[in-house]
C-alpha positions as CSV (number, residue, x, y, z in Angstrom):
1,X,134.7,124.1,89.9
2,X,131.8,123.2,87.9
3,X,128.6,121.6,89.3
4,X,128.1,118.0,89.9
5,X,125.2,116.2,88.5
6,X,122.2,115.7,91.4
7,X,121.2,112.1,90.9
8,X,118.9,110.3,92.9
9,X,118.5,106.0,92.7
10,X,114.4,106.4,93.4
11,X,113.1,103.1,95.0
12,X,110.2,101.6,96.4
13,X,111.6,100.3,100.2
14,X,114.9,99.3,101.3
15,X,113.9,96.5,103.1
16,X,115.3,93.0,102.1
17,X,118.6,92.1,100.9
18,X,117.4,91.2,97.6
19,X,119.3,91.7,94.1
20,X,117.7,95.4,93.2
21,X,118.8,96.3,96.9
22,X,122.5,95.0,96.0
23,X,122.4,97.0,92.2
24,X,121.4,100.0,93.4
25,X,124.1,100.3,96.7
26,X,127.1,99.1,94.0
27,X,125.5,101.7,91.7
28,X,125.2,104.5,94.2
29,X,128.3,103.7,96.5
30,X,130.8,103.2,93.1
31,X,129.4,106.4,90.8
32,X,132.3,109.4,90.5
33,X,132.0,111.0,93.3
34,X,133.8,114.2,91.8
35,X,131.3,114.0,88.8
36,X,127.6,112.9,90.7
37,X,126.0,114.1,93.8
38,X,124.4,110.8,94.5
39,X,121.4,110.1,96.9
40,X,119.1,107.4,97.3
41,X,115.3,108.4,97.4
42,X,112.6,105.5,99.2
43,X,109.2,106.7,98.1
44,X,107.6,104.7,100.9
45,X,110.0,103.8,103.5
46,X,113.1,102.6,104.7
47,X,114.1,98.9,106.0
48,X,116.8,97.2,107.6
49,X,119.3,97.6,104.1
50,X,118.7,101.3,104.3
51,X,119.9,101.5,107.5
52,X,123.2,99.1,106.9
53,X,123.4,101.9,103.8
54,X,123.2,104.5,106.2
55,X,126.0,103.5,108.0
56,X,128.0,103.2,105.0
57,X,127.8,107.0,104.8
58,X,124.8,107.1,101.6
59,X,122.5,109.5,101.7
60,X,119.2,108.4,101.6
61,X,115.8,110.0,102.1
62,X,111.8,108.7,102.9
63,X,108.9,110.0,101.8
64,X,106.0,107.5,103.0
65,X,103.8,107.4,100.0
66,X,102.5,104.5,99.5
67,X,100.3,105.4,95.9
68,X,100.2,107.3,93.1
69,X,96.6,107.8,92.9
70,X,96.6,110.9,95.1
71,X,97.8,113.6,92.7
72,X,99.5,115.3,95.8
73,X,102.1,112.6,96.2
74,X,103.3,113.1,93.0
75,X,103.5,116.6,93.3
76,X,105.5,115.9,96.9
77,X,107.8,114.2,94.8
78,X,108.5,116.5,92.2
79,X,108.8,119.1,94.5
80,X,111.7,117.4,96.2
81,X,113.3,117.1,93.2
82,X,112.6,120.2,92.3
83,X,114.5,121.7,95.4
84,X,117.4,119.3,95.3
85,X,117.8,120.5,91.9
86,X,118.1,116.7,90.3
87,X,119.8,116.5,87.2
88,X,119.0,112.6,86.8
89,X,116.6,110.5,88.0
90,X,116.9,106.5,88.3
91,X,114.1,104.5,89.2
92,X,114.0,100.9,90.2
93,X,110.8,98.8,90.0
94,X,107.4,99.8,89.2
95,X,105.7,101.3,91.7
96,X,109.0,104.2,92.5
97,X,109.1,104.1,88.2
98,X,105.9,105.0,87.6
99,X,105.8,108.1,90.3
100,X,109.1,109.0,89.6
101,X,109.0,109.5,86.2
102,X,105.7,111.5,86.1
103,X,107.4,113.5,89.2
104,X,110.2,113.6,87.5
105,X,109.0,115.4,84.4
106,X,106.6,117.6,86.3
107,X,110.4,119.0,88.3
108,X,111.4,119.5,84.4
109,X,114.4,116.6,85.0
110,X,116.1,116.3,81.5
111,X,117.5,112.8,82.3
112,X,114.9,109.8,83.4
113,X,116.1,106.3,83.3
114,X,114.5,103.3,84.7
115,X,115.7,100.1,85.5
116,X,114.4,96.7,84.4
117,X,115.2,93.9,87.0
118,X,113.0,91.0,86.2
119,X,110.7,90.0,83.0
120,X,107.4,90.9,85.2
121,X,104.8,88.3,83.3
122,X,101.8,89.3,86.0
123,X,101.5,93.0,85.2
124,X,98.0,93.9,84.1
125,X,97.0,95.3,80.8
126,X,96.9,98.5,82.6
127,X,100.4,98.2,83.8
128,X,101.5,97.4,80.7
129,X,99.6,100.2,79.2
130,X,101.7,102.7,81.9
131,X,105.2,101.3,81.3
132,X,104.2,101.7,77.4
133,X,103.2,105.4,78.1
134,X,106.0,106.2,80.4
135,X,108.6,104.9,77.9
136,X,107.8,107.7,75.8
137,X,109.2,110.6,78.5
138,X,111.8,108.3,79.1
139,X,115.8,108.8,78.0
140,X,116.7,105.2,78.5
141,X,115.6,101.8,79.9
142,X,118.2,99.6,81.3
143,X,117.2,95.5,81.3
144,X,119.6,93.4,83.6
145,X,119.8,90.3,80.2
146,X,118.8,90.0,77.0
147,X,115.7,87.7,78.4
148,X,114.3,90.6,80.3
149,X,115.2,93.0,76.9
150,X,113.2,90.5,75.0
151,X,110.2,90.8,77.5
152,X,110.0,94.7,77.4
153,X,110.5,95.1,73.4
154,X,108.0,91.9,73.0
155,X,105.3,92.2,75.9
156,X,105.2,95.6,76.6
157,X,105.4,96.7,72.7
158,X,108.8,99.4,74.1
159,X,111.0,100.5,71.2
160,X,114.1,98.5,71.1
161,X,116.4,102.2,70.4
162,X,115.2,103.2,73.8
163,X,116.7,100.1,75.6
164,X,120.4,99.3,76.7
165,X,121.2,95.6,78.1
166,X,123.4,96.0,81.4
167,X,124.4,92.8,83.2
168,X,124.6,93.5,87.2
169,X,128.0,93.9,88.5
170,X,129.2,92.8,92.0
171,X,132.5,93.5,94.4
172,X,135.0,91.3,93.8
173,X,135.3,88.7,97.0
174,X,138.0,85.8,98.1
175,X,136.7,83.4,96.3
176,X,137.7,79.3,97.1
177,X,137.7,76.4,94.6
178,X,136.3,73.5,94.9
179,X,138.7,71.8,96.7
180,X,139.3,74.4,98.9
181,X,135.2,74.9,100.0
182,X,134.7,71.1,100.4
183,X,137.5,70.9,103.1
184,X,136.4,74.8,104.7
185,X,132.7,72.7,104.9
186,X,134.0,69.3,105.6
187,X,132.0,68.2,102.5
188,X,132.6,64.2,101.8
189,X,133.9,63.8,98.1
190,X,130.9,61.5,97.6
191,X,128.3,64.5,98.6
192,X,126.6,66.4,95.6
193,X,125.6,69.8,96.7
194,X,123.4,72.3,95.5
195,X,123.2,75.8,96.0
196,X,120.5,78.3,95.7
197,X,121.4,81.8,96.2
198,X,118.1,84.1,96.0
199,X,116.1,86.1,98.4
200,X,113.1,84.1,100.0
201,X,110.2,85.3,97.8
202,X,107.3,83.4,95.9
203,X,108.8,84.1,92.3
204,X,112.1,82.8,93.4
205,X,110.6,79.0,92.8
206,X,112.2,78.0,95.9
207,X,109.3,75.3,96.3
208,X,110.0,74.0,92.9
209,X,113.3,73.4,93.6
210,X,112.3,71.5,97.0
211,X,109.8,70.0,95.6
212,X,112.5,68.9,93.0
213,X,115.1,67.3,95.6
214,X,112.4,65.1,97.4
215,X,112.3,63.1,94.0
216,X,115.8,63.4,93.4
217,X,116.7,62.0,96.7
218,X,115.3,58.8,96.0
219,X,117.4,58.5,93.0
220,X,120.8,59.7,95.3
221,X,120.8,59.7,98.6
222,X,123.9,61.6,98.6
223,X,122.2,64.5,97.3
224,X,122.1,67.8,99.6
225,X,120.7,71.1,98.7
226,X,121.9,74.9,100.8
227,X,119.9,77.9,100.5
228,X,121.4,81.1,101.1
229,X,119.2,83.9,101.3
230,X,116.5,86.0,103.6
231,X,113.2,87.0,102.8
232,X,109.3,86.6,104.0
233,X,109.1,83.0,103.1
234,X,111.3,81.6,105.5
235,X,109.2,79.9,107.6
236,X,106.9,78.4,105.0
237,X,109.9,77.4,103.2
238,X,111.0,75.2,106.4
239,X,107.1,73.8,107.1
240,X,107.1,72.7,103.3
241,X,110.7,71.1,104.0
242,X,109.8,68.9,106.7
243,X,106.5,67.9,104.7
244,X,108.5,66.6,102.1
245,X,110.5,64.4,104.3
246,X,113.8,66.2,103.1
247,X,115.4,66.6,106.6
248,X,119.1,66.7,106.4
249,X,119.3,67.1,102.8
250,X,118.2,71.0,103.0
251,X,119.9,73.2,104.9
252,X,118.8,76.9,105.5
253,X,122.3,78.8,105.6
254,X,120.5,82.9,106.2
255,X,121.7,85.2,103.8
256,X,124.5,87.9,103.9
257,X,124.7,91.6,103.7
């Protein structure tokens, strides 16, 4: 029986329930299982999704570095990969990219991919400078749209043959229509409602958007806005709620997992 390929999903944290957290566990959890020895690498440390992955039966493992200006983290790294024998290495973001790829290349992997999330419009000329240089020992460069293609061919000068466009893919749920949901919620047919569904976090625009309803709801008071989601801005999300006057009209639903 031949060998299956070693590949590790190289992240930062596991922390939040965010959207990288939900590509890489579809990723990881729906790979061949006959074809890829899959494991899930935190370069830092774990979190609350790592453990709910856990349970799920994924293998994951922590290093707790938290740089890659100390030239023995990198070589930590690569000698973990190195012993595990990895065939391919994935990396998500652009702290685990950047260490993983030089770690990666130092444990002579053939296969390093990295994963494009977001259009990141507050990295540094030096960051740019290191994506630019790390595309160069890289096999290929997935971007989650066409948007965030455009951003890595445009702003961080990446050759287009090295990129692939790959939308993110979820489990199919029960899902309701709209009848159905306004009578599970016991949502008046006058009521407009709109959904956000994001993790908590600054460049989410959350405050936009609430900052958007307390004009709107002067224009229709039957206007009502849900956020589903968790993250590290709950709270001020709330405050800035209740200095807008918005009251009923927001509602802070918590995310899911």
């Amino acid at each position: 029986m031949p060998r299956k390929y070693k590949i590790i999903h190289l992240v930062e944290s596991l922390g939040a329930t965010g959207g990288m957290e939900r590509v890489v566990a579809e990723i990881a959890t729906h790979l061949n299982k006959e074809v890829f020895d899959t494991e899930i690498w935190c370069v830092h440390k774990g979190g609350e999704f790592a453990q709910k992955l856990q349970q799920q039966g994924l293998a994951l493992r922590f290093f707790n570095i938290s740089n890659y200006y100390n030239p023995l983290n990198i070589l930590t790294l690569a000698d973990a990969m190195e012993v595990s024998k990895v065939d391919i290495v994935h990396t998500h973001m652009y702290f685990a990219s950047t260490i993983g790829r030089i770690a990666g290349v130092l444990a002579g992997v053939k296969i390093l991919i990295t994963h494009v999330h977001s259009s990141y419009w507050h990295y540094s000329p030096r960051n740019l400078l290191i994506e630019r240089l790390l595309s160069k020992i890289t096999s290929k460069i997935i971007c989650v749209s066409n948007h965030t293609k455009d951003f890595v061919i445009n702003h961080e000068k990446i050759e287009t043959s090295k990129i692939d466009v790959i939308y993110n893919g979820i489990s199919p749920e029960p899902t309701y229509s709209r009848q159905e949901a306004r009578k599970t919620f016991n949502i008046a047919p006058q009521e407009i409602i709109i959904i956000s569904v994001a993790s908590l976090l600054e460049n989410k625009g959350h405050k936009i958007l609430l900052k958007a309803l307390s004009l709107l709801k002067i224009q229709n008071k039957n206007v009502q806005c849900w956020i589903v989601g968790q993250g590290p801005m709950k709270d001020e999300l709330k405050q800035y709620a209740g200095q807008l006057n918005l009251g009923t009209k927001i509602v802070f639903l918590g995310g899911t997992s």
